[in-house]
N, C-alpha and C positions, 0 to 999 in steps of 0.2 A: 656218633659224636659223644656218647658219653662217655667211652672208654678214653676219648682225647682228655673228656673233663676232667675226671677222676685222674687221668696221669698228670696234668695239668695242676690240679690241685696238690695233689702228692709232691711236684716237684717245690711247688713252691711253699708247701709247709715246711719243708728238708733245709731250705734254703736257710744258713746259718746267719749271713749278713741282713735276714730280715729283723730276726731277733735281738740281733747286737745293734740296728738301727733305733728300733722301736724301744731295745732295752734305754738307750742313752737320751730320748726323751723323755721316758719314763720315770729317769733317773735324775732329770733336770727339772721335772715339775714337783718331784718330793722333796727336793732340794729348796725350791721356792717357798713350798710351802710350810716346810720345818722352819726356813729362816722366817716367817712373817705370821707364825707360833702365836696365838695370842696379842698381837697387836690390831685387830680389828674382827668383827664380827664375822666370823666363818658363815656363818647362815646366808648371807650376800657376798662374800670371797668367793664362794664355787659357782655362784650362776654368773659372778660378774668374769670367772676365770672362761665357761662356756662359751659365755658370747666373745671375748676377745681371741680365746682357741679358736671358735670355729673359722672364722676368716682363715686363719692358717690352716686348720686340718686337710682339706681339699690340696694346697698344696705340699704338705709334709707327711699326710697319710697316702691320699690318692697317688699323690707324686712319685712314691715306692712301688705301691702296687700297679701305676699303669707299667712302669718301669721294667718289673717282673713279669705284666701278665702281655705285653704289649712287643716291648723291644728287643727281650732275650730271646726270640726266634729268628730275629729279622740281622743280630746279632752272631747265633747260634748259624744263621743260613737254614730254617728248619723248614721254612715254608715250601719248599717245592718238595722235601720230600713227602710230608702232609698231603698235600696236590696228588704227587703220583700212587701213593697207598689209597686215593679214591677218596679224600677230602675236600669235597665242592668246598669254594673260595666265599659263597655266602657262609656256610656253616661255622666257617672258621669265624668270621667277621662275629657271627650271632653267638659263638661258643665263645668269643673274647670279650664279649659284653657279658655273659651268664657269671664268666669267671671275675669281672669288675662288682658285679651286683651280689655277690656269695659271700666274696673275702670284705668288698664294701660295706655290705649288713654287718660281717660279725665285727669288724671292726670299729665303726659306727655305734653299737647296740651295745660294745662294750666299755669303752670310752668315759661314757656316765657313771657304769661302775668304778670303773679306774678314778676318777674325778674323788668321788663319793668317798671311796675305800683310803682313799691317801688323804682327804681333810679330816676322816674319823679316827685315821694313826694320828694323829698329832691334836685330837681334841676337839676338832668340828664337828657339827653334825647338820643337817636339814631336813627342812618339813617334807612332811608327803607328801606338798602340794608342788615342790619345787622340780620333782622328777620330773614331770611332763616339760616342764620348761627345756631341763636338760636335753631329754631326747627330742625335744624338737629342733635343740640348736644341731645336735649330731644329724638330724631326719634331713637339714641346710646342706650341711655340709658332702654327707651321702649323696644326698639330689645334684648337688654341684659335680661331686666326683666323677657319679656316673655320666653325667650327658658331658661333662668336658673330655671324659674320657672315648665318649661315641663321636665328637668332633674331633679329637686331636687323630682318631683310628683313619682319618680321611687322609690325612697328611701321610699316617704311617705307610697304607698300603695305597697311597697314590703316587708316593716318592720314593717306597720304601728306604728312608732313612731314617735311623733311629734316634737319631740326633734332632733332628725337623721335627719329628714325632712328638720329642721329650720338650724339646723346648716352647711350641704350640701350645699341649700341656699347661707348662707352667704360665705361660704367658694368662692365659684362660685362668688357671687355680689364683696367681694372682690379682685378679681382677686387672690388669692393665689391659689388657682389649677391651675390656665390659666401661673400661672409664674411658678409653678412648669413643667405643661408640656407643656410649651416654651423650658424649661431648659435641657426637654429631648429631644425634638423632634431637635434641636440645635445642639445635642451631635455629634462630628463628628461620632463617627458612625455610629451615624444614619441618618445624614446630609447629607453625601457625597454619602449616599446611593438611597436615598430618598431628594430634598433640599426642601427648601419653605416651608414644612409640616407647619407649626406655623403660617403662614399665614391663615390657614384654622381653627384655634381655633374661638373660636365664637367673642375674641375680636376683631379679627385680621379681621372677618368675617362683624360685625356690624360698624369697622372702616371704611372699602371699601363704603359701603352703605352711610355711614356720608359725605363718598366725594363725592361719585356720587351727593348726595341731592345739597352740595354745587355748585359742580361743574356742576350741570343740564346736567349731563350724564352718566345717571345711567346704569352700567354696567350691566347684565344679571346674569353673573355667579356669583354674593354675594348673589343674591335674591336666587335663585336655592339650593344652598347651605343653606341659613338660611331655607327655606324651608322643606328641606329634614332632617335637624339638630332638627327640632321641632315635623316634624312625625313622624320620628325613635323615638324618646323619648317618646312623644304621644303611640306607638306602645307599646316602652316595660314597658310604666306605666298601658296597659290593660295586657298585657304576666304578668306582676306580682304582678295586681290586683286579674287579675284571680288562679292564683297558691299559694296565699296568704290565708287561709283560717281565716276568720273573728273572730276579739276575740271582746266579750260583758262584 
């Protein structure tokens, strides 16, 4: 499995349309923030940029990378050769999560910097205390990526369709399922029967985590939960890798 990882990585550092992707947001946030130069306190500009990013990063970061690390096989037709070269069908599943959680960290991890580096080209600056904030908003956003990305893998390799795959995905990144079943689990019927339930959706789940970072007391039971939310998924993307029979 490592050698799949390592080509797997390789392919997609090589990948051109990643960079000309990621260059043209990059290139619209410096744009932002040159044009709004001195007209308000930078020191609250970057944390309040954070928290309005990260709702979108989950789908405009994750959204590329499940894209690449997820659908160009299923695209490619790569999976059965993988299969016949003696690539068990969990491994694949658990090696497309490693490959979610590797490119997810470093892009995550570096985000803040990017944030940081482009308000200090044009004259901001922030405290030391502000960091933590930052990377807790990226820490949301990561947490979101990866488990929408272990949910949406259920669809990939139970329909194989890459289309059903991506779209899942985004449905999940932006939050329209998560409001949708907020909307139910709220219902007083099923409120007053059960309450809280909505609390445990996965936004509600990687918000708790967001405080704990800030607040350096990170609770037990959000970790547990995202946990358990990524191996059941993880689980029923082999249950219906496996009961999927492969089309070439």
């Amino acid at each position: 499995m490592a050698n799949y990882l390592f080509g797997e990585a390789y392919r997609i550092i090589r990948k051109k349309s990643m960079y000309l992707y990621f260059g043209a947001f990059a290139f619209l946030y410096l744009l932002l923030v040159f044009m709004r130069a001195g007209t308000g306190n930078a020191d609250t500009q970057i944390l309040q940029d954070a928290e309005v990013l990260s709702s979108f990063f989950p789908a405009v970061v994750g959204g590329y990378l499940f894209a690449a690390i997820y659908t160009d096989d299923l695209n490619a037709k790569n999976l059965g050769t993988l299969i016949g070269f003696g690539m068990g069908k969990a491994k694949i599943v658990i090696a497309k999560l490693v490959l979610v959680l590797a490119f997810g960290a470093l892009f995550f991890g570096l985000i803040p910097l990017f944030l940081w580096a482009a308000n200090t080209l044009f004259g901001g600056s922030i405290p030391s205390s502000a960091w933590q904030v930052l990377y807790a908003w990226a820490a949301k956003s990561f947490l979101e990526t990866l488990a929408f990305s272990a949910v949406s893998a259920i669809v990939v390799y139970g329909l194989q369709r890459a289309t059903f795959g991506m779209v899942t995905y985004l449905l999940l990144a932006l939050g329209i399922i998560s409001q949708l079943m907020s909307a139910l689990l709220n219902w007083d019927m099923i409120s007053s029967v059960l309450p809280g339930l909505s609390q445990h959706l996965m936004s509600g789940i990687s918000f708790r985590v967001m405080v704990g970072i800030v607040s350096e007391s990170m609770p037990l039971e959000p970790l547990v939960e995202y946990l358990v939310y990524v191996a059941a998924a993880a689980a029923l993307s082999v249950l219906a890798f496996r009961k999927k029979e492969l089309e070439f």
